[in-house]
C-alpha positions as CSV (number, residue, x, y, z in Angstrom):
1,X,0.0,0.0,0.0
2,X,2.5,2.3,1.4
3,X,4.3,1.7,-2.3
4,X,1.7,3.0,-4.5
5,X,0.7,5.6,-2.0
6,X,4.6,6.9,-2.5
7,X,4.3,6.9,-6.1
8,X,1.3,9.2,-6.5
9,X,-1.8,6.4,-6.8
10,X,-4.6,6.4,-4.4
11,X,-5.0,3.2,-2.8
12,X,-8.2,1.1,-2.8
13,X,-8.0,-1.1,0.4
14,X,-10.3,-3.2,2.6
15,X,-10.8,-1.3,6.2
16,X,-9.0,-3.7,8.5
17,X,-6.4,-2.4,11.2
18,X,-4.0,-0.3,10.3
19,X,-5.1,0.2,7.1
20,X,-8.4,2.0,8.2
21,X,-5.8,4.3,10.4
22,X,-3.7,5.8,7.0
23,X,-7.3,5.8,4.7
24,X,-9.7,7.1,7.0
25,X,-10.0,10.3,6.2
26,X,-10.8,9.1,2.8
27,X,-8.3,11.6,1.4
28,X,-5.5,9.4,0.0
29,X,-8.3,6.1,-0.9
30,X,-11.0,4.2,-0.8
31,X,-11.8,2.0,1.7
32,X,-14.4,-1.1,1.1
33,X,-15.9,-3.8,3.7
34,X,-13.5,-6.3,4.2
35,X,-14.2,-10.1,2.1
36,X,-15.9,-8.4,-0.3
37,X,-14.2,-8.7,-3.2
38,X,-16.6,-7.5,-5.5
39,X,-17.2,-4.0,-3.6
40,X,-13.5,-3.7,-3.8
41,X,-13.3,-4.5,-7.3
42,X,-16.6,-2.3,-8.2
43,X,-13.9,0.6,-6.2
44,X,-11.0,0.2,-8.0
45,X,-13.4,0.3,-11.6
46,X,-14.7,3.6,-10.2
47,X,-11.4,5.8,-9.5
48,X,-10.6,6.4,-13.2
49,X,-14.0,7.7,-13.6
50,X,-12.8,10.3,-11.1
51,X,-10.0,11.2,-12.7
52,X,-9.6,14.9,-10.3
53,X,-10.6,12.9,-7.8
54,X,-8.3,9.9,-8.3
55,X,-4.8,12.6,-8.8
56,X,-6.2,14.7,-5.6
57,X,-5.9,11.0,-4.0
58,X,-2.8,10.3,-5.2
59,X,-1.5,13.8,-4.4
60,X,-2.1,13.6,-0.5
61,X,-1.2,9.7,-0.8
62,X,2.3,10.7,-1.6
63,X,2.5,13.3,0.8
64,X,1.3,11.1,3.6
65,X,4.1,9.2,3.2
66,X,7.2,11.3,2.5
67,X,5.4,12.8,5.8
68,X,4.6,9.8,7.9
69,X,7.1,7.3,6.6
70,X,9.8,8.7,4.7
71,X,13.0,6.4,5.2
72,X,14.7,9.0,7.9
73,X,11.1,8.5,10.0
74,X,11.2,4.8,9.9
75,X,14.9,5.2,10.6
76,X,14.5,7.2,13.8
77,X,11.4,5.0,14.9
78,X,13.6,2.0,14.9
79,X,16.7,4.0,16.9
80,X,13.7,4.6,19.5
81,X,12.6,1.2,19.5
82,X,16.1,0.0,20.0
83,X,17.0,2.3,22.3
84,X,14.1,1.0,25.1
85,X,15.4,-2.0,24.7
């Protein structure tokens, strides 16, 4: 997820833990019920109908990462998680 999201595409994604967290505010994707493939897959045929929609996703789906969990974040998250122990 986390991969597309850093190359610009909005994400369509079931809304299980952790996932639900980064897409909630609907901003950077979709979310659908989870074990429902065919409401995911209706989702995903939906975005390119939306094309402003779809690069505004992508837009703020990059940026949430470079924000949240650029290498240097996820670096010093580990240094704090190592240095507890």
């Amino acid at each position: 997820m986390f991969e597309a999201m850093s190359c610009g595409f909005p994400v369509v994604a079931a809304y299980v833990l952790g996932v639900r967290e980064v897409l909630a505010t609907g901003k950077c994707g979709l979310l659908v019920p989870p074990n429902q493939p065919g409401e995911k897959a209706r989702a995903i045929e939906r975005v390119p109908g939306y094309a402003e929609f779809a690069r505004r996703m992508g837009v703020y789906a990059r940026l949430y990462v470079e924000t949240n969990h650029s290498v240097a974040r996820m670096a010093a998250r580990c240094r704090e998680v190592l240095d507890v122990l």
